[in-house]
C-alpha distance (Angstrom), angle and dihedral (degrees) to the residues before:
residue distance angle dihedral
X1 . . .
X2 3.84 . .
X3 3.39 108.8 .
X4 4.42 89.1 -146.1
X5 4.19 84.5 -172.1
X6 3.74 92.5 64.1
X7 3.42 99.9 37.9
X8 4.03 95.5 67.7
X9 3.31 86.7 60.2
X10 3.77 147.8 94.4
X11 3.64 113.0 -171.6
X12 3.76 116.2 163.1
X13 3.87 94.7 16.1
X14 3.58 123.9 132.8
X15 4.23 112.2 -136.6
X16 3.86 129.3 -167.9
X17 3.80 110.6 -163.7
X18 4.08 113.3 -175.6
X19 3.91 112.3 -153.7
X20 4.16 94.9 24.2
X21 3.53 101.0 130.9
X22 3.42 93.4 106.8
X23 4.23 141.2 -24.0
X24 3.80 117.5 35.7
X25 3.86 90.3 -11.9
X26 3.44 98.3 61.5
X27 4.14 91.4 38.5
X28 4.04 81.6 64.8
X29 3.83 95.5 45.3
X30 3.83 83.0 56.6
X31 3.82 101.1 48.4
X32 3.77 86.4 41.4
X33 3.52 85.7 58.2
X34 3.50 104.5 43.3
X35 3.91 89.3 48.6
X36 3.90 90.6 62.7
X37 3.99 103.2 -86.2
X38 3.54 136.1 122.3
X39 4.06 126.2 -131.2
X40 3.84 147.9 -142.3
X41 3.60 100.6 -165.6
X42 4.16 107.8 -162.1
X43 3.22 131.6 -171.1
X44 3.82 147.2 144.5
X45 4.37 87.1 -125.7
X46 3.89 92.6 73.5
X47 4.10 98.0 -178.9
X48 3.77 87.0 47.9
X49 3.26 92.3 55.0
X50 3.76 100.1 41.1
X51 3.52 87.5 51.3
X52 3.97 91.1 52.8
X53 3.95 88.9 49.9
X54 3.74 92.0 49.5
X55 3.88 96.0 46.0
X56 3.85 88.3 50.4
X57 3.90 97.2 44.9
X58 3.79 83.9 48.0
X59 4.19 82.8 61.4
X60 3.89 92.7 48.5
X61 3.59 98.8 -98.5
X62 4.41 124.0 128.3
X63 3.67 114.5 -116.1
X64 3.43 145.2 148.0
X65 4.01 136.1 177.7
X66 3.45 129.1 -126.5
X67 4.22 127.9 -173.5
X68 3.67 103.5 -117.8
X69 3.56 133.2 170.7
X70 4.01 110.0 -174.9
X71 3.58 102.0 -161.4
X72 4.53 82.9 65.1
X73 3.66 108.7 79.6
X74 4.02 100.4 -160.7
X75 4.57 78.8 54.2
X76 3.02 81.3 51.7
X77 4.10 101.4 52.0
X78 3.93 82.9 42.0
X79 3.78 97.0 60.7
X80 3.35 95.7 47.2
X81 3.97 88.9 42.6
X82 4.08 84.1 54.5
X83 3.50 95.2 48.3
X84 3.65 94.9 68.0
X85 3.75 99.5 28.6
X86 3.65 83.6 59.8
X87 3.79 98.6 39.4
X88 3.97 111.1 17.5
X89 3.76 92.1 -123.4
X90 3.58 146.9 39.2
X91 3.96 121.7 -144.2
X92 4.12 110.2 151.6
X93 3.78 128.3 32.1
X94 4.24 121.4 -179.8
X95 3.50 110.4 -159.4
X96 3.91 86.0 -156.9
X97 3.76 96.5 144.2
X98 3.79 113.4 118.6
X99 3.86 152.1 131.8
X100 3.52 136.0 -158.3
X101 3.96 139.6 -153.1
X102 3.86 140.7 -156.5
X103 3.62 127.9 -135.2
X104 4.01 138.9 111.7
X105 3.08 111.4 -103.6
X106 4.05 104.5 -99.9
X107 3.39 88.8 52.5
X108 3.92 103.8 46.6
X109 3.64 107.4 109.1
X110 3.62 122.0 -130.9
X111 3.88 89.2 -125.0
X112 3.64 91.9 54.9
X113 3.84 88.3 46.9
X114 3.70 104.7 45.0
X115 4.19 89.2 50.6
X116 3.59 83.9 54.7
X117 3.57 92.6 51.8
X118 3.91 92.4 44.1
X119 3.58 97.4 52.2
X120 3.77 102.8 36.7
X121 3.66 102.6 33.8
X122 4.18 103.5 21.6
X123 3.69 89.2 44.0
X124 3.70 96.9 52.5
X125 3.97 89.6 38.9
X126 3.95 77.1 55.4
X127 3.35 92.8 49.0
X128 4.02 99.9 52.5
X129 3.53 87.7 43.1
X130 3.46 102.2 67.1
X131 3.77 93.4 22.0
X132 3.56 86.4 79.2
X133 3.43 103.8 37.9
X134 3.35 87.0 63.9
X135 3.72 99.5 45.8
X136 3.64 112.1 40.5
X137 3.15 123.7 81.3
X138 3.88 124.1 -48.3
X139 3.91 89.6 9.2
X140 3.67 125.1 122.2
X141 3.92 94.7 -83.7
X142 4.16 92.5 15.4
X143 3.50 99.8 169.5
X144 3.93 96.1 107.3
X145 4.55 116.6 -112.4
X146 3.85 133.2 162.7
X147 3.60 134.6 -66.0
X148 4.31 115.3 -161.2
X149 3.47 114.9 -175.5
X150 3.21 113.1 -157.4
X151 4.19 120.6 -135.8
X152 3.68 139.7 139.6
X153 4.04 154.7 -76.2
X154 3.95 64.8 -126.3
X155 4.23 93.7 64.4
X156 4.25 78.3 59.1
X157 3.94 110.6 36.2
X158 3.92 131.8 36.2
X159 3.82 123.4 -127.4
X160 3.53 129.6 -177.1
X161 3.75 121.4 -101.8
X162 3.96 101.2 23.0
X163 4.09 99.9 73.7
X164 4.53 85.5 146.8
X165 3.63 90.7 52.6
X166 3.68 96.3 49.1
X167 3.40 96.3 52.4
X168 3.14 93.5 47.2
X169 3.55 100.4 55.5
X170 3.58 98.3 39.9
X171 3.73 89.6 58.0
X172 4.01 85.4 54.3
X173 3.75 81.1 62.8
X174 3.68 99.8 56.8
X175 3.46 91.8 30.7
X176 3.67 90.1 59.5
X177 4.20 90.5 47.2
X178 3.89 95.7 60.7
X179 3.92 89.7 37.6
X180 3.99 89.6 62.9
X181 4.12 99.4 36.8
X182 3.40 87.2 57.0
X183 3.62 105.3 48.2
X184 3.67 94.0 43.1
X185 3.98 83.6 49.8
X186 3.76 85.2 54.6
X187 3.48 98.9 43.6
X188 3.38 92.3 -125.2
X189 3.89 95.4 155.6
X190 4.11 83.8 -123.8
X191 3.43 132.9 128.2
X192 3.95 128.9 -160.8
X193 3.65 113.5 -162.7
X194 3.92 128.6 166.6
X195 3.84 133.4 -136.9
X196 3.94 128.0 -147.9
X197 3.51 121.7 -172.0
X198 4.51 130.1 -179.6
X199 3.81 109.1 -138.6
X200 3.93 113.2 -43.7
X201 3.48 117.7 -159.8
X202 3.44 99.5 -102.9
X203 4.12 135.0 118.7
X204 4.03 87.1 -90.1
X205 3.82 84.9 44.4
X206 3.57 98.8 56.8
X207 3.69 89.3 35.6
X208 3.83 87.1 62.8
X209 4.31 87.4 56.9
X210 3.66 88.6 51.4
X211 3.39 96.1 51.4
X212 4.20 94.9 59.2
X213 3.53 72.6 55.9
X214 3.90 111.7 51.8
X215 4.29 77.6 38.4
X216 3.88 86.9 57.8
X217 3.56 83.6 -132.3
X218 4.15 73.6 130.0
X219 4.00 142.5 30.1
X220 4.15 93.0 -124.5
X221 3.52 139.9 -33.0
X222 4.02 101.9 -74.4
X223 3.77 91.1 59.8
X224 3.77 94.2 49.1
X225 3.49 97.8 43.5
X226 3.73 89.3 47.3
X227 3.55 94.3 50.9
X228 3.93 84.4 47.9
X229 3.74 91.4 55.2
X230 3.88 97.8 42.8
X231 4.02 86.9 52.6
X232 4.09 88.3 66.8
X233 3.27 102.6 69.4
X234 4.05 93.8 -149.8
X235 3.89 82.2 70.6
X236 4.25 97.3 -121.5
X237 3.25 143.1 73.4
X238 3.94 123.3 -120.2
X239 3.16 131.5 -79.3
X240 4.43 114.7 -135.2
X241 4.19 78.4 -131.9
X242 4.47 83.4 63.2
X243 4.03 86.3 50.2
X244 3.67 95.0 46.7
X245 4.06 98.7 50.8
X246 3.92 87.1 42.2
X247 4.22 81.2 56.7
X248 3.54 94.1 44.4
X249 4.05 94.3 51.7
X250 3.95 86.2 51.4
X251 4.33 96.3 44.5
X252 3.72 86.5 46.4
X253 4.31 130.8 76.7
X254 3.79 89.7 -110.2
X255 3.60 84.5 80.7
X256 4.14 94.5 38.1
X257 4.28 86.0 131.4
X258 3.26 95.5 41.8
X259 4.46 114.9 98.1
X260 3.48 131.0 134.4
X261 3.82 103.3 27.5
X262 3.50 137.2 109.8
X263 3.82 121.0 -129.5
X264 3.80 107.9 -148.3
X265 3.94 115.9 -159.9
X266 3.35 112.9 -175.9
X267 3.51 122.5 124.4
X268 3.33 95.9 -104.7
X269 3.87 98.3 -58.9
X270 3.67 88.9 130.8
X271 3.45 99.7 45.7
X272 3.87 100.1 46.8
């Protein structure tokens, strides 16, 4: 019989979550926590994140923090290196680190869009690539695990003003596709899934109201947040705590069949 209590959960996993020094990074370090796992927390904001570690081993849970940028490759072989020399193993990795920026299209620069491209697509490329090295077989943890990558509603839909993002995130998508068909080809005992949430209340989140604003794609802030809020039809934004259980379902053996699809919370933006 399937014992549905134990399946939510994650006790005695090891997680790696990039970007989790604070906002919807550090919501899923919490609920990993909470559900039974323990966490590397990286990020390039080290007193954030030190602060995030101490506030959740003052709850109970096992953390630690480690300095991580994910566009660097060798950072990248470290974390995952100090992941298991902490913790013996390596089950769960978020590739949750991201940024965004706001600019029509003929007047995004190419700077602005190639750093979103390196963080939010090379990093999570990164991420997967040394994810699972490390967990399929004969690697240092080699006992198979999850990878979610977090994207977007914005990896699905267009909006005006935020052509680098897009992109970005809709690679994450595809990029997250071929991940999973070929390690379930290779028996790797990994699976890839994606995540794609509408505007969380967040910093990022309100950033992405102010920038309708600073676009003059609205008068001020109430309007465009307003406008935001009427286009999910569930009336709210989400919360980082509706991002972190959707993560949890996916790192965990409820969702042991589930690889190569993209969970899409949104409160019905999409589907309006």
């Amino acid at each position: 019989m399937n014992d549905i209590n134990k399946a939510f959960r994650v006790d005695g996993k090891v997680a790696l979550i990039s970007g989790a020094a604070r906002g919807i990074g550090a919501a899923i370090a919490e609920a990993l926590v909470q559900a039974g796992a323990t966490v590397l927390i990286t990020d390039v904001l080290d007193q954030v994140g030190q602060d995030t570690v101490a506030r959740l081993r003052k709850a109970g849970g096992k953390a630690e923090f480690h300095h991580h940028d994910v566009t660097n490759e060798a950072q990248w072989e470290s974390a995952v290196a100090a992941a298991v020399k902490h913790f013996g193993r390596l089950d769960i990795v978020v590739n949750n680190a991201g940024i965004e920026t706001a600019a029509l299209l003929t007047q995004c620069t190419v700077e602005d869009f190639r750093r979103v491209m390196e963080v939010n697509v090379t990093g999570v490329f990164l991420g997967l690539k040394h994810a699972v090295r490390a967990m399929a077989p004969g690697g240092a943890a080699g006992k198979g695990g999850t990878i979610i990558n977090m994207s977007s509603v914005a990896g699905l839909i267009g909006t005006t003003g935020h052509i680098a993002y897009h992109t970005s995130k809709g690679a994450v998508r595809l990029m997250t596709k071929a991940a999973a068909v070929e390690c379930a080809q290779l028996g790797t005992g990994i699976r890839v899934n994606s995540v794609h949430p509408a505007i969380v209340s967040t910093e990022m989140g309100t950033n992405f109201i102010q920038h309708a604003v600073d676009l003059q794609l609205a008068p001020d802030y109430a309007t465009a947040e307003g406008a935001f809020k009427a286009a999910h039809p569930m009336g709210r934004f989400g919360e980082p705590a509706d991002v972190a259980n959707a993560v949890v379902y996916l790192a965990s053996d409820a969702s042991r069949w589930v690889t190569g699809t993209e969970m899409v919370l949104d409160g019905g933006y999409t589907a309006a």
